[in-house]
N, C-alpha and C positions, 0 to 999 in steps of 0.2 A: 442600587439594584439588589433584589433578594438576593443570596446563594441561590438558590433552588432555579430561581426565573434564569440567574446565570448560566446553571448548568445545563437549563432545558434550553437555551437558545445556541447553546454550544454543540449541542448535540444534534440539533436540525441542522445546522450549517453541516457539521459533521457529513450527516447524511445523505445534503443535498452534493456534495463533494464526492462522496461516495458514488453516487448516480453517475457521476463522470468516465471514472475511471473504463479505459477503453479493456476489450478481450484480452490484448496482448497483455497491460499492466495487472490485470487479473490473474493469466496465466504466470508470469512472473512474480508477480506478490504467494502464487503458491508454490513454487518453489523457493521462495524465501522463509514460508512456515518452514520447509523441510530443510531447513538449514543447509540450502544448497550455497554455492560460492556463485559470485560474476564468471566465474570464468566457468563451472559446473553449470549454470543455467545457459550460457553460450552454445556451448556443445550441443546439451539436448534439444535447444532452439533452432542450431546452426544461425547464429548470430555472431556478430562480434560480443567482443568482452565492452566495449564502449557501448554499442545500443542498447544494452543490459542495462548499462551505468545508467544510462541518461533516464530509461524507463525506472529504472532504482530513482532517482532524482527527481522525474514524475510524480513519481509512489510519493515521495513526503511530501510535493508541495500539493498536489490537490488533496491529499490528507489533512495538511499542516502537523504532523508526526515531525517530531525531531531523531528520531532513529529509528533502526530497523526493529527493535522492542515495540516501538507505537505500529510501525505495521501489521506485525504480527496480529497484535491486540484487536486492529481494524481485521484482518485474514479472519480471526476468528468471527467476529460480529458476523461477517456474509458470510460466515458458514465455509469459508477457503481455505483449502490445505487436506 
């Protein structure tokens, strides 16, 4: 398979993944641009520090991100943050 053809079907899946993502994991992925903590996005949420986590844990897999740098990088594509 090309490079190219690779990287363009890697990036519709991407996207289609994207589309997922619910309000809450959105609002929480932009406070992850801003380099807030789980426990700083709790507070402002009035959430637990664990609902956080698990929406944090959302965030990679319907990305497929292996860290909080690949969110980011998603944050920025939709314009988040």
């Amino acid at each position: 398979m090309p490079i190219i053809y690779k990287q363009y079907h890697q990036q519709k899946i991407q996207d289609e993944q994207l589309k997922e993502l619910t309000e809450r994991e959105k609002e929480i992925l932009s406070f992850i641009v801003k380099e807030y903590t789980s426990d700083d996005i709790a507070k402002q949420l009035l959430i637990s520090k664990k609902t956080v986590d698990n929406h944090r844990q959302y965030l990679l897999e319907k990305t497929g991100c292996k860290s909080t740098v690949g969110l980011v990088k998603i944050a920025v594509k939709l314009g988040i943050g």
